[in-house]
KOLPA-904654 format. One record per residue (C-alpha): residue number from 0; x, y, z. Coordinates in steps of 0.02 Angstrom, whole numbers, plus 50000, padded with zeros to 5 digits. Last residue first. Layout:
lolum_east_north_up
NUM_X_Y_Z
...
//
This chain:
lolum_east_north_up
191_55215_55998_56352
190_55303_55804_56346
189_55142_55785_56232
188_55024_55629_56264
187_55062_55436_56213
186_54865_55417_56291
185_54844_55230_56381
184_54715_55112_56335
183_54618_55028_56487
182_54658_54858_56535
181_54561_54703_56496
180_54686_54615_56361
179_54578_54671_56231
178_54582_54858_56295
177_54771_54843_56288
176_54774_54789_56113
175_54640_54911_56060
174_54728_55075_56149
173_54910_54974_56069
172_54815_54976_55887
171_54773_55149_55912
170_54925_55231_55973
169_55000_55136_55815
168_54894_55238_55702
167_54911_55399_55798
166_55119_55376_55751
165_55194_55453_55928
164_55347_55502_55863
163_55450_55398_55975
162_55387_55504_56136
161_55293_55652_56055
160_55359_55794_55993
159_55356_55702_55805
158_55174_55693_55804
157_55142_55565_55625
156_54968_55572_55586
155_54923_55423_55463
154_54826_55372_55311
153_54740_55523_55274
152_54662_55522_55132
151_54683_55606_54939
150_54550_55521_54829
149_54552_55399_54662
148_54501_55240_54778
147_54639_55299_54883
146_54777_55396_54862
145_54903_55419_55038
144_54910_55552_55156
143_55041_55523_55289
142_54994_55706_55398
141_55160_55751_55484
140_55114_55844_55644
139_55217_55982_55708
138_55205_56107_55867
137_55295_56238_55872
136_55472_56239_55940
135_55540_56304_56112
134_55723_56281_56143
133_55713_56449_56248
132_55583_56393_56342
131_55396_56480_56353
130_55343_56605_56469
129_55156_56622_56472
128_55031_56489_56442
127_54940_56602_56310
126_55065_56561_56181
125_55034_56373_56171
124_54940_56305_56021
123_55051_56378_55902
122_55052_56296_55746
121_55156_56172_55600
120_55082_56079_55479
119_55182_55956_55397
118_55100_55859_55218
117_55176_55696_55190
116_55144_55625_55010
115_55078_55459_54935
114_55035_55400_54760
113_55191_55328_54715
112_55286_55495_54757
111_55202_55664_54801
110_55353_55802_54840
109_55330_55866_55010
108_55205_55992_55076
107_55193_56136_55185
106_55065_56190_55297
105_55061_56336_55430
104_54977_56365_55550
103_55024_56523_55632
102_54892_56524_55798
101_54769_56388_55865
100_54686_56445_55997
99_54777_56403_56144
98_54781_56219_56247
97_54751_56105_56373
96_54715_55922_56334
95_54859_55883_56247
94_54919_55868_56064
93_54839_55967_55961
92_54783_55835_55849
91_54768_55713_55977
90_54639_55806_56085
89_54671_55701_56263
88_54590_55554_56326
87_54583_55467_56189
86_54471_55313_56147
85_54341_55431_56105
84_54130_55413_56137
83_54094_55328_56295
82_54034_55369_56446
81_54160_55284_56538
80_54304_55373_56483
79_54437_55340_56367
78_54329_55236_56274
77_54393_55054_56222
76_54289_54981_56078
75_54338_55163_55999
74_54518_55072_55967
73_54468_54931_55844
72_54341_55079_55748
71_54508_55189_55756
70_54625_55041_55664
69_54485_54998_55545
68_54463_55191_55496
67_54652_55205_55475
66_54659_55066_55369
65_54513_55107_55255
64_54619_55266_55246
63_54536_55442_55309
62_54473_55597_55269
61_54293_55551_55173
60_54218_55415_55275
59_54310_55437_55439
58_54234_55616_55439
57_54085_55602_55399
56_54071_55449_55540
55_54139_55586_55661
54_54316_55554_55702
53_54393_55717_55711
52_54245_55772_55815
51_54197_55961_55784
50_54153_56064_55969
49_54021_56169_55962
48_54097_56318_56036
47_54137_56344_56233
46_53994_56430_56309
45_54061_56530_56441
44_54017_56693_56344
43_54078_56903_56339
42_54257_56873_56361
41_54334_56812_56218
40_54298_56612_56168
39_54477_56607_56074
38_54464_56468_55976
37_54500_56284_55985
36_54370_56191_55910
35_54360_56289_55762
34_54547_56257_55737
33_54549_56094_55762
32_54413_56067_55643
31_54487_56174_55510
30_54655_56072_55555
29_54554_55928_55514
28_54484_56020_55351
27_54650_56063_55268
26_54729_55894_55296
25_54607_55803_55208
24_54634_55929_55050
23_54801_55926_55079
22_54827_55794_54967
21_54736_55848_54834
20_54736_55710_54693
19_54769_55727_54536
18_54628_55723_54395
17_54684_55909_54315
16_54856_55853_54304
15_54823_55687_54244
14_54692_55736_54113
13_54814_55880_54041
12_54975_55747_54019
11_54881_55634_53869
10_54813_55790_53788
9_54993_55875_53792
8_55076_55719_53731
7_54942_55701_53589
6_54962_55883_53535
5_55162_55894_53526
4_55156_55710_53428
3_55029_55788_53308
2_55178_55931_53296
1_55154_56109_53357
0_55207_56262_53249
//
């Protein structure tokens, strides 16, 4: 038989579980997007699919930090190219501007601690290059999701193959700084 104190403590825990944030939730649907926009065409069309922008105003609304969102609004005043529209000139999730469709993604993630938890997906985005090195590793981002205003986001994209660990945050603030200072912002791309 369950004590009154056995009854409160469960009613007090079963709200918090229930209300937690998802933190791969964010995660889920970029890689969705990246996977979308990197499949497989087959043989039959030339028509690449429609392509999904990571940072579509849906997308920087729901997915992201009120940081991040400041930090790529700074760094989309400086297109890549001059028509506009990113301030990268490569696909930063996938690191690179060539690549495979996506193949064995795989998420995993760490323990949640003061409302914040890395979530690492690893993938293949290059088997169909051919012969690969012997050290070679799939590729890894490290999603810093964070709670905000009661919701999982993502707060930064940590790509540990690239040079210092390429955080996509600080990319941004040195595309804005640069673009400020009247050059063009440069792309901390994959060594691949």
């Amino acid at each position: 038989m369950m004590s009154r104190f056995g009854f409160v403590a469960l009613a007090l825990l079963l709200p918090v579980s229930v209300e937690a944030a998802d933190f791969k939730a964010p995660v889920a649907e970029v890689m969705a997007a990246a996977t979308a926009n990197w499949q497989d065409m087959g043989t039959d069309t030339d028509t690449p699919p429609p392509y999904t922008d990571y940072f579509s105003e849906d997308f920087l609304k729901r997915l992201y930090s009120k940081d991040f969102v400041a930090k790529y609004k700074e760094a989309a005043k400086f297109p890549a190219y001059d028509d506009g529209g990113s301030p990268f000139d490569y696909d930063p999730i996938i690191g690179g501007q060539d690549g495979c469709a996506l193949k064995d993604v795989a998420t995993a993630e760490g323990q949640p601690a003061n409302g914040a938890e890395d979530v690492t997906v690893t993938f293949d985005n290059s088997h169909c290059f051919g012969e690969r090195a012997s050290d070679w590793q799939p590729e890894k981002l490290v999603f810093k999701v964070i709670e905000e205003d009661g919701r999982a986001v993502i707060d930064d994209i940590e790509r540990p193959s690239f040079e210092d660990g390429a955080s996509l945050k600080k990319e941004m603030l040195e595309i804005a700084e640069a673009g400020a200072n009247g050059g063009s912002g440069s792309a901390a791309e994959s060594p691949e």
